[in-house]
C-alpha beads as a LAMMPS data file, in Angstrom:
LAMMPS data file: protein, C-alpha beads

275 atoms
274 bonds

1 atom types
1 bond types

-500.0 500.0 xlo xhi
-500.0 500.0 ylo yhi
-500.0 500.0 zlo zhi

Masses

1 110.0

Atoms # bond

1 1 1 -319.301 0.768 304.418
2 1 1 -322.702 0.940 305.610
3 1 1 -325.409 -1.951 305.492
4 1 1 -328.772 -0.126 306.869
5 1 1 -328.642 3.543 306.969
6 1 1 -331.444 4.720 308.373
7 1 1 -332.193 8.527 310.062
8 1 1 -331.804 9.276 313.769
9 1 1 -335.244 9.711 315.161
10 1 1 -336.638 9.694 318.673
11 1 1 -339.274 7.715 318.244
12 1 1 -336.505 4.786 316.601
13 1 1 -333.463 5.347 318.860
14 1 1 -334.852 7.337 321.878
15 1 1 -334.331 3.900 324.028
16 1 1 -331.277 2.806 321.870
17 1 1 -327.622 3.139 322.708
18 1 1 -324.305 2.877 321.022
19 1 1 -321.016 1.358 321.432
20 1 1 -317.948 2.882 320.126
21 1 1 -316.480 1.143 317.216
22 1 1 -313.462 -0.842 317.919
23 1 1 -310.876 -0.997 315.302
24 1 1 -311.625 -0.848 311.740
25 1 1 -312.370 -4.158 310.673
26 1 1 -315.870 -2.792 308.353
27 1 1 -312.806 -1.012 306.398
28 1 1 -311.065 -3.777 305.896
29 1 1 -311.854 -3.957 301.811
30 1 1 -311.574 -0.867 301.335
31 1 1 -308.486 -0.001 298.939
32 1 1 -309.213 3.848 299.148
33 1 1 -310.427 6.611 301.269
34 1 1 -312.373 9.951 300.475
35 1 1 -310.033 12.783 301.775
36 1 1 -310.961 16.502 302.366
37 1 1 -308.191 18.755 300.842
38 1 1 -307.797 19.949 304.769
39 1 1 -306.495 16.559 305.451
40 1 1 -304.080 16.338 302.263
41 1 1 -301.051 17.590 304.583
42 1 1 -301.567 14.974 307.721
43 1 1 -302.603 12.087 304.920
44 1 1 -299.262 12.532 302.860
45 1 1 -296.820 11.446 305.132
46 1 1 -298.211 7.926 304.786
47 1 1 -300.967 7.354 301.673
48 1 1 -300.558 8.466 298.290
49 1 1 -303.445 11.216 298.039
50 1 1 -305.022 11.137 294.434
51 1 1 -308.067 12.276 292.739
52 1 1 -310.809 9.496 290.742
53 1 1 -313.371 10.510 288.334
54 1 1 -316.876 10.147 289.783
55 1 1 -318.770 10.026 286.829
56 1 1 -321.941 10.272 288.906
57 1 1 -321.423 13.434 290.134
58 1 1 -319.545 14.590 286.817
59 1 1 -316.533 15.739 289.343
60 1 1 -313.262 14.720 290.688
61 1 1 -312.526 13.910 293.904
62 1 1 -309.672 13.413 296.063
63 1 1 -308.867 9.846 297.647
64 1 1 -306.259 8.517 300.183
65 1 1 -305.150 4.770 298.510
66 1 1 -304.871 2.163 301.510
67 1 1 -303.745 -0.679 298.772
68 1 1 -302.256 -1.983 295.719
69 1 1 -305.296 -3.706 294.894
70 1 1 -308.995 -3.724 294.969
71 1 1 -310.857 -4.991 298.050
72 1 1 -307.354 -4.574 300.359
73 1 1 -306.846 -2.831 302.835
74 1 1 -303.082 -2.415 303.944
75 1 1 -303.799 -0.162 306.946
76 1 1 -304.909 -2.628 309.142
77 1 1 -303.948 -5.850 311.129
78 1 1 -306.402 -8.713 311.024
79 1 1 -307.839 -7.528 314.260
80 1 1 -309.002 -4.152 312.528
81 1 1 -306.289 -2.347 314.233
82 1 1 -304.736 0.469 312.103
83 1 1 -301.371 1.184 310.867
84 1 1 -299.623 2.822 314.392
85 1 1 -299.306 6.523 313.781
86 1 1 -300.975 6.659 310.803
87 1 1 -303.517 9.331 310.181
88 1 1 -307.307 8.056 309.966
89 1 1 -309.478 9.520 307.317
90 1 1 -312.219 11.173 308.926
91 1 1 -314.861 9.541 306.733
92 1 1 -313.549 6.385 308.095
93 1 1 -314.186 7.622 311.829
94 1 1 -316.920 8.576 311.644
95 1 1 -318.577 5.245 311.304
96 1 1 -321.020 4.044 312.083
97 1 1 -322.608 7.539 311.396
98 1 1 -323.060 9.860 308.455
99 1 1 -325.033 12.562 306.517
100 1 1 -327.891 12.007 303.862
101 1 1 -329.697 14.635 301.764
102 1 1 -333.814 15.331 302.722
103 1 1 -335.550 17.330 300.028
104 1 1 -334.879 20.651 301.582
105 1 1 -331.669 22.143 300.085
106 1 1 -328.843 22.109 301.696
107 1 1 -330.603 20.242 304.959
108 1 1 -329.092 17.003 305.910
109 1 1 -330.351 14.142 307.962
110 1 1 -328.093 12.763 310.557
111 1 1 -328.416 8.682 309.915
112 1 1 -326.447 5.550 312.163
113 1 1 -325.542 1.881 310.454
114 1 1 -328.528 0.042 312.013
115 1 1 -326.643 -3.020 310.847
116 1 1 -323.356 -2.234 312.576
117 1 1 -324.183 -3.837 315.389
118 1 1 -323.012 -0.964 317.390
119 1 1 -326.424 0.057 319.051
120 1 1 -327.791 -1.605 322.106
121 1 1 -330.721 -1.305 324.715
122 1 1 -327.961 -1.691 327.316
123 1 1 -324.604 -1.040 326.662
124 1 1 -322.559 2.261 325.374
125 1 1 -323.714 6.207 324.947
126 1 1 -327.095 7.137 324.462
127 1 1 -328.733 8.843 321.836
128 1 1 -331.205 10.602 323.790
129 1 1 -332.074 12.072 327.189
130 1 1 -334.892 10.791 329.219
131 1 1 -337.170 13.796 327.998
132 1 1 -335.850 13.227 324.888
133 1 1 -333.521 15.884 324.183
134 1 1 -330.548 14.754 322.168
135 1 1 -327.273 13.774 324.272
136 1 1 -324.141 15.270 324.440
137 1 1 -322.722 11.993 322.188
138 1 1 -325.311 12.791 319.507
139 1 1 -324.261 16.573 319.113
140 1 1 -321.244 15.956 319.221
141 1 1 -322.039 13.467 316.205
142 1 1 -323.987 16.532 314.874
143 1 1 -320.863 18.422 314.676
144 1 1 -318.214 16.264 312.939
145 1 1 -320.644 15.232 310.531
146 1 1 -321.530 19.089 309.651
147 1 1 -317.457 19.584 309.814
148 1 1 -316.908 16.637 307.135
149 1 1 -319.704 18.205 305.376
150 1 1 -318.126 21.461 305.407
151 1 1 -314.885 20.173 304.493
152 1 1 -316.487 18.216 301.675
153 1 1 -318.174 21.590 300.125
154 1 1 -314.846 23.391 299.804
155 1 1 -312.992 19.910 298.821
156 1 1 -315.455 20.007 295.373
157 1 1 -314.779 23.544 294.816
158 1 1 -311.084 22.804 294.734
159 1 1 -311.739 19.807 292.793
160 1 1 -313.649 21.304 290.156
161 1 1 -311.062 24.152 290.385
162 1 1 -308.397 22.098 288.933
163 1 1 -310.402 20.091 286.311
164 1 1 -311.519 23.989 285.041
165 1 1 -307.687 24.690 284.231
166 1 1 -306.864 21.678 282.926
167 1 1 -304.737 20.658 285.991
168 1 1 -305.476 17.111 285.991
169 1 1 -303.797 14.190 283.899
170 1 1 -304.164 10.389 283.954
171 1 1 -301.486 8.220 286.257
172 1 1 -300.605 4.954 284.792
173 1 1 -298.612 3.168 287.146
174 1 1 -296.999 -0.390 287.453
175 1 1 -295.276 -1.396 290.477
176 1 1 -293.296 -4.192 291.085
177 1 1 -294.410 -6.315 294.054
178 1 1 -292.224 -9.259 295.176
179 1 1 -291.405 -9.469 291.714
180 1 1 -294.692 -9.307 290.107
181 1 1 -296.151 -6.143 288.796
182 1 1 -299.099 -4.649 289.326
183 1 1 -300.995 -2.187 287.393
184 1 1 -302.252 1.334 289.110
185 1 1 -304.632 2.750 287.335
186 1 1 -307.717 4.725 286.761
187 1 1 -306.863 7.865 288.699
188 1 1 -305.872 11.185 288.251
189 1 1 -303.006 13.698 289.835
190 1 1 -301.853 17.321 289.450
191 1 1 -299.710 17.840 286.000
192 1 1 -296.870 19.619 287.308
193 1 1 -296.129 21.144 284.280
194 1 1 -298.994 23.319 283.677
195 1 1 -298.899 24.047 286.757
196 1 1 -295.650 25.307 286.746
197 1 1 -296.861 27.014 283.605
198 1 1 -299.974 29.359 285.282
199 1 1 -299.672 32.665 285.194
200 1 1 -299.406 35.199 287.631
201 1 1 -303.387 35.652 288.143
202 1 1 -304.497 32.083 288.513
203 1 1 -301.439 31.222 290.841
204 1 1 -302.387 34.441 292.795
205 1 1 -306.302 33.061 293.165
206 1 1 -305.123 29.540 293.771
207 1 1 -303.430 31.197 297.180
208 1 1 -306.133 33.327 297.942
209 1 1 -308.211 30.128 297.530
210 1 1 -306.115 28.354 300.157
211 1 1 -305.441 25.674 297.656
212 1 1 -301.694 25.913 297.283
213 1 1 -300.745 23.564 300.444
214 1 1 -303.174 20.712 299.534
215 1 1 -301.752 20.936 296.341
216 1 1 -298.130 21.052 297.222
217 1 1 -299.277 18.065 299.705
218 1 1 -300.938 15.464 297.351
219 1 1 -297.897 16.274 295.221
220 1 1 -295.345 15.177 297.955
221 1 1 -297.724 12.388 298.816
222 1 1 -296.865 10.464 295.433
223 1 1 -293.797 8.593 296.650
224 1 1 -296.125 6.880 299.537
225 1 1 -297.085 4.332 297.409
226 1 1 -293.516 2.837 298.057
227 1 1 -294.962 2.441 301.401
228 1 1 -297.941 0.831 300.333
229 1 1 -295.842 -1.951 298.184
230 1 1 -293.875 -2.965 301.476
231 1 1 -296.776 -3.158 303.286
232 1 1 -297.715 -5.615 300.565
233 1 1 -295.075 -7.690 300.248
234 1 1 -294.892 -8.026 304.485
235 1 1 -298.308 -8.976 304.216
236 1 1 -297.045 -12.050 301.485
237 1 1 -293.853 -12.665 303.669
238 1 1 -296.225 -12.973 306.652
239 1 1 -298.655 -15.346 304.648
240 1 1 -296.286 -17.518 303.163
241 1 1 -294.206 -17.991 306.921
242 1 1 -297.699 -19.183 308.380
243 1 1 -298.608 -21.563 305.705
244 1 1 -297.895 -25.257 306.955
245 1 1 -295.151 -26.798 306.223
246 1 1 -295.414 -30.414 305.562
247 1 1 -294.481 -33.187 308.105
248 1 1 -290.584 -34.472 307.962
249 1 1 -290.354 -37.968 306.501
250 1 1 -289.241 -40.364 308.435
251 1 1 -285.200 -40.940 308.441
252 1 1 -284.878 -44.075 306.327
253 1 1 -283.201 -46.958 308.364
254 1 1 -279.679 -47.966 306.992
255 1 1 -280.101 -51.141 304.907
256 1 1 -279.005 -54.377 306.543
257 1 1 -275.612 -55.425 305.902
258 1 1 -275.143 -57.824 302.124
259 1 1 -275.647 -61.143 303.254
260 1 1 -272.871 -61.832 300.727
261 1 1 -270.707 -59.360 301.888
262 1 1 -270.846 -61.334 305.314
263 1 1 -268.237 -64.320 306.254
264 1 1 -269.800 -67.675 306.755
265 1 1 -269.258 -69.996 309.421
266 1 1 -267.437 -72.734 308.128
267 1 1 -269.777 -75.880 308.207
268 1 1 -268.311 -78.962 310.416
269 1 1 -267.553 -82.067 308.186
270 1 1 -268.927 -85.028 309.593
271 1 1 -267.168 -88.267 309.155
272 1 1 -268.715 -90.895 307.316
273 1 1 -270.011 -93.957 309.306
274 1 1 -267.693 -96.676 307.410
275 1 1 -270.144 -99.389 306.858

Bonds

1 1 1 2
2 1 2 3
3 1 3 4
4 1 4 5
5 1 5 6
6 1 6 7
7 1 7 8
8 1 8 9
9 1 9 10
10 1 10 11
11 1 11 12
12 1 12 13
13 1 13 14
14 1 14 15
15 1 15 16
16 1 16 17
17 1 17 18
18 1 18 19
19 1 19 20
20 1 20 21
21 1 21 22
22 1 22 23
23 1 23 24
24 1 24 25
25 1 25 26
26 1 26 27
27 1 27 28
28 1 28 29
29 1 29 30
30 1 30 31
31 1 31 32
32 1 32 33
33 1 33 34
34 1 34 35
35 1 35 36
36 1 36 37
37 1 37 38
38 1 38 39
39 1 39 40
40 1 40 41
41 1 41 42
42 1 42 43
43 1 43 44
44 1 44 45
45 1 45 46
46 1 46 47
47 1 47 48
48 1 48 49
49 1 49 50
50 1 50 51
51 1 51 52
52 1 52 53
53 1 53 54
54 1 54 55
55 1 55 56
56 1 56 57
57 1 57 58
58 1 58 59
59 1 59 60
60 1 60 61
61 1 61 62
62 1 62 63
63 1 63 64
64 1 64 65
65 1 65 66
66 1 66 67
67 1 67 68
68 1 68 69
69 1 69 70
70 1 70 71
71 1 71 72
72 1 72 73
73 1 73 74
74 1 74 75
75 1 75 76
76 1 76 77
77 1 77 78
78 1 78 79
79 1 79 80
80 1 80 81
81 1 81 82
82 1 82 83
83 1 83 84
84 1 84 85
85 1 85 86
86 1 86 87
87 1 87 88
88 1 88 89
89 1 89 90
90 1 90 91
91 1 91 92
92 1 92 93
93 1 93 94
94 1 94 95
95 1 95 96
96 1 96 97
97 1 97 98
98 1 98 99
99 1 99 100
100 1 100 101
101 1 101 102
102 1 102 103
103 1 103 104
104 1 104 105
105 1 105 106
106 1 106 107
107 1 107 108
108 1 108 109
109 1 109 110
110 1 110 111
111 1 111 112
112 1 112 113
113 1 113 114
114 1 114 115
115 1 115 116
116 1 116 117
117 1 117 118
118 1 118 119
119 1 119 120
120 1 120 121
121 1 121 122
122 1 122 123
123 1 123 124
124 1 124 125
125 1 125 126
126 1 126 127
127 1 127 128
128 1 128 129
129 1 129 130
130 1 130 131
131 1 131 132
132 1 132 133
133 1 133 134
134 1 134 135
135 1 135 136
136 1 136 137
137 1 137 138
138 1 138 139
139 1 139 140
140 1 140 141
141 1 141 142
142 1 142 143
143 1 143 144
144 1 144 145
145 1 145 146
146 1 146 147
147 1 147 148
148 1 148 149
149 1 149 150
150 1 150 151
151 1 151 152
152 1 152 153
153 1 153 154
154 1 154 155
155 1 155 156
156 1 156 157
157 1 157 158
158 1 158 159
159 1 159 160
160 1 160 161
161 1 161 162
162 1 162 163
163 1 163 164
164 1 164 165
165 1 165 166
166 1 166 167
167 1 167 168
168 1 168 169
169 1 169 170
170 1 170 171
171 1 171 172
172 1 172 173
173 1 173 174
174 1 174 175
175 1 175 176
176 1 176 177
177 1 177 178
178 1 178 179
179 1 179 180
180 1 180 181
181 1 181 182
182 1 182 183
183 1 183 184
184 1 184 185
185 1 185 186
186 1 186 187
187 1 187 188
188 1 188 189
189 1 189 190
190 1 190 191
191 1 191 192
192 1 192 193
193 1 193 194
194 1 194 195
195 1 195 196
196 1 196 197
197 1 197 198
198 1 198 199
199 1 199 200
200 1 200 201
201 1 201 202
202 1 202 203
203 1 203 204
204 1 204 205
205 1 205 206
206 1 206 207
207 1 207 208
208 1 208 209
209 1 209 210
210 1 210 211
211 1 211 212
212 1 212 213
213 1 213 214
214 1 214 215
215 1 215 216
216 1 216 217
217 1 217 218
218 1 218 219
219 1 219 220
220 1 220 221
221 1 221 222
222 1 222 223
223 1 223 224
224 1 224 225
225 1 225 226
226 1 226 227
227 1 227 228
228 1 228 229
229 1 229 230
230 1 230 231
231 1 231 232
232 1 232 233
233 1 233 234
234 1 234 235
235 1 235 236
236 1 236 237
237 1 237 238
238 1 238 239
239 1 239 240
240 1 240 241
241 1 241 242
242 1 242 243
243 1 243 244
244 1 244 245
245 1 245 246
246 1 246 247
247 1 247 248
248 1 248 249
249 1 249 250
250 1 250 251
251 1 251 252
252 1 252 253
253 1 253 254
254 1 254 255
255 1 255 256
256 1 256 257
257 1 257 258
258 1 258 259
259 1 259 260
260 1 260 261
261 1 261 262
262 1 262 263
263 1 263 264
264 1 264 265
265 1 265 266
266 1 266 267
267 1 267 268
268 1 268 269
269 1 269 270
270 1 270 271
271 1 271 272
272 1 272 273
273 1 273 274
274 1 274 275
């Protein structure tokens, strides 16, 4: 997503302002979406929400999938334009900001996309006031990011919730599209089984926890991915129609009538001169 992510300083961006990003054409290869559990219920109604393994931080964590395959995204129109009506992730809108740990603990530094091309001497928001007090644009920036940070604390908690009782199992998936199918894998969703299966005191801390409706949500979510295969095949249909179509021939002339076929004038005898 991001090509230069550098910290928000004064002395960098106190002359620098930025343009608000229109569309979501840098999302455009993106199959999949990080997700806060508080978005699971406003995300199901149109992605299937389900969880990868990120070995890296030895934890699960949730994901929205925009596609049926790797490096598409289904969500948008070739202008960047998303899906109308659909809900945004809101690690996608926050671009072309984000958060990055410092060596303090639990202190984050608030960083822009320097090669976004959104910032400009000229045109858009700025940063900073003349005596260099931050704008009302950059804390407001301050505050989603420490939201989707927020959100993104309690999101592993659930996470690792689930993979401590054994909640998770592996989805294998093949889906037909316009009659070729296509493999789904490498992800992870809730085994309804054992969770049907919990007793009394883990169900009773899962709703203390909150975690009940996110869970009930990426579960309802599943059946999205029928959404995601139309989407698909209108995006072949759509191809295909616009390919060109190779010039008409020429209508061949009719042949000219059999030469034999036609009468003959009858040639004029000419008398013989007697000698």
């Amino acid at each position: 997503m991001f090509e230069r992510l550098v910290a928000v300083s004064r002395e960098q961006h106190g002359h620098l302002r930025v343009r608000p990003a229109i569309g979501f054409g840098f999302s455009r290869n993106f199959h999949l979406a990080s997700l806060a559990m508080q978005e699971f219920v406003r995300a199901s109604a149109f992605y299937p929400i389900v969880f990868l393994d990120d070995r890296e931080r030895e934890a699960f964590r949730p994901v929205a999938l925009l596609g049926v395959e790797s490096g598409e995204n289904l969500c948008i129109d070739p202008d960047g334009v998303w899906l109308k009506g659909a809900y945004i992730p809101g690690i996608l809108r926050r671009y072309p900001f984000a958060l990055a740990d410092t060596e303090r603990t639990d202190e984050y530094a608030v960083c822009v996309d320097a090669g976004s091309g959104l910032l400009d001497e000229h045109e858009g928001l700025p940063l900073f006031n003349a005596d260099s007090a931050p704008t009302e644009t950059l804390e407001n920036v301050k505050r989603f990011l420490g939201e989707l940070q927020q959100m993104d604390t309690l999101t592993r908690q659930f996470s690792a919730f689930l993979a401590r009782h054994n909640l998770l199992r592996p989805l294998n998936l093949r889906v037909q599209v316009a009659g070729s199918a296509r493999d789904i894998a490498g992800s992870y969703v809730i085994n309804e089984e054992r969770f049907d299966a919990l007793n009394d005191a883990v169900f009773l801390e899962m709703r203390s926890l909150r975690y009940l409706q996110p869970i009930y949500a990426h579960l309802s979510s599943l059946p999205q991915i029928d959404r995601l295969v139309r989407l698909k095949e209108g995006r072949l249909t759509a191809a295909s129609s616009s390919e060109p179509t190779p010039a008409a021939l020429p209508a061949a002339e009719p042949p000219p009538p059999d030469a034999a076929a036609a009468p003959r004038p009858r040639a004029r005898r000419r008398a013989a001169a007697k000698s």
